[in-house]
C-alpha positions, 0 to 999 in steps of 0.5 A, a space after each residue: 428774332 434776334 437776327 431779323 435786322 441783320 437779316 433785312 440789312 444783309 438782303 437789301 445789301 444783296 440788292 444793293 451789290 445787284 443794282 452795282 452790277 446792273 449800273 456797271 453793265 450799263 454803263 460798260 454797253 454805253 462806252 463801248 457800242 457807237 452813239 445813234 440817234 440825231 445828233 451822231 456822228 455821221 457815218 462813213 467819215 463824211 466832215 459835217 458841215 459848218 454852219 457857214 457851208 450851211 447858210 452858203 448851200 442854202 443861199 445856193 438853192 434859193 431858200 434865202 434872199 441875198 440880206 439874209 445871207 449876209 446879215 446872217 452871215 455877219 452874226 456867224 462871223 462874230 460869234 
C-alpha cells in the first residue's frame, strides 16, 4: 500500500505520454495531407476570382441591376 500513489501517477503518466503521441500524430496527418472542404484551394491551379470578377460576372449574367453594381462596386473599392 506504500507504493499505491506512485502507482496511479505512473499509469495516468503512461496515459499522458499516450494522448502526446496521439495529439503529435494528428497534428503531423493534418500539415502534411491538402486541405478539403468549402474554403480549399481550388484544385488544378485555377486563380480564384476576386470579389470584383464576382460582381462583374454577376452584372454580366443579369443577376444584378446596373445601381447595384455600382453601388457595390463603389464599396469594394474603398474597402
Amino acid at each position: 500500500m506504500g507504493f499505491f500513489p506512485f502507482g496511479l501517477l505512473g499509469g495516468l503518466a503512461g496515459l499522458l505520454f499516450l494522448a502526446g503521441i496521439v495529439l503529435l500524430a494528428v497534428w503531423l496527418f493534418r500539415a502534411i495531407a491538402p486541405p478539403a472542404g468549402p474554403y480549399a484551394p481550388p484544385a488544378g491551379g485555377r486563380p480564384q476570382e476576386s470579389p470584383l470578377d464576382i460582381l462583374s460576372r454577376r452584372f454580366a449574367a443579369g443577376e444584378i441591376s446596373a445601381e447595384e453594381f455600382q453601388k457595390t462596386r463603389d464599396l469594394l473599392r474603398q474597402g
